[in-house]
C-alpha positions, -999 to +999 in steps of 0.1 A: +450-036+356+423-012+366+407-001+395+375-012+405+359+024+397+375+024+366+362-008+350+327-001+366+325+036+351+332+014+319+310-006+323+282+021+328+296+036+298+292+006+278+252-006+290+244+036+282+260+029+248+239-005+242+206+012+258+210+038+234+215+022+204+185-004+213+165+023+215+178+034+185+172+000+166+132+005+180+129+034+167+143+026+127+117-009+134+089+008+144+097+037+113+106+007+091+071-007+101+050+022+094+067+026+057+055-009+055+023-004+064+018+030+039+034+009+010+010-018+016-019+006+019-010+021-012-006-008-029-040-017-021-057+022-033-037+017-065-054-023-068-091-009-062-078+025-086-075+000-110-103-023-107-125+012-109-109+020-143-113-012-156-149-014-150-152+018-165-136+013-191-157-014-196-188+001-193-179+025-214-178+003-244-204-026-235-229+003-229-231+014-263-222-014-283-255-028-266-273+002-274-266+001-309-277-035-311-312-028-295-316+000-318-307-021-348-334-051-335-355-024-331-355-008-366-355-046-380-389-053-359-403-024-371-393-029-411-409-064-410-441-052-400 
């Protein structure tokens, strides 16, 4: 048995301990929530980073290759003539 002071001081105890580790749980959510949102932003950069190489790459080949065969229609028109 206990007094009534006793178990209420407890109790006090006890709701400052829950309020502070609820506050502490918001805290590792809300950090938890930004990481989320950086990861998933950089996922994204790194998708469009991509996409860019590709097309240069790409373009970097088709360019050419295309040059070479207008040239080469080019010097055939001209030797039939």
């Amino acid at each position: 048995m206990v007094t009534q002071d006793v178990y209420r001081a407890d109790q006090r105890a006890t709701e400052q301990r829950i309020g502070a580790l609820e506050t502490a749980l918001a805290g590792l959510r809300g950090e938890h929530d930004q990481i989320a949102e950086r990861s998933e932003q950089q996922r994204r950069e790194d998708q469009a980073q991509a996409a860019a190489t590709r097309r240069l790459v790409l373009s970097s080949f088709v360019a050419p290759l295309l040059l070479m065969v207008l040239q080469l229609w080019l010097v055939t028109q001209g030797a039939a003539r």
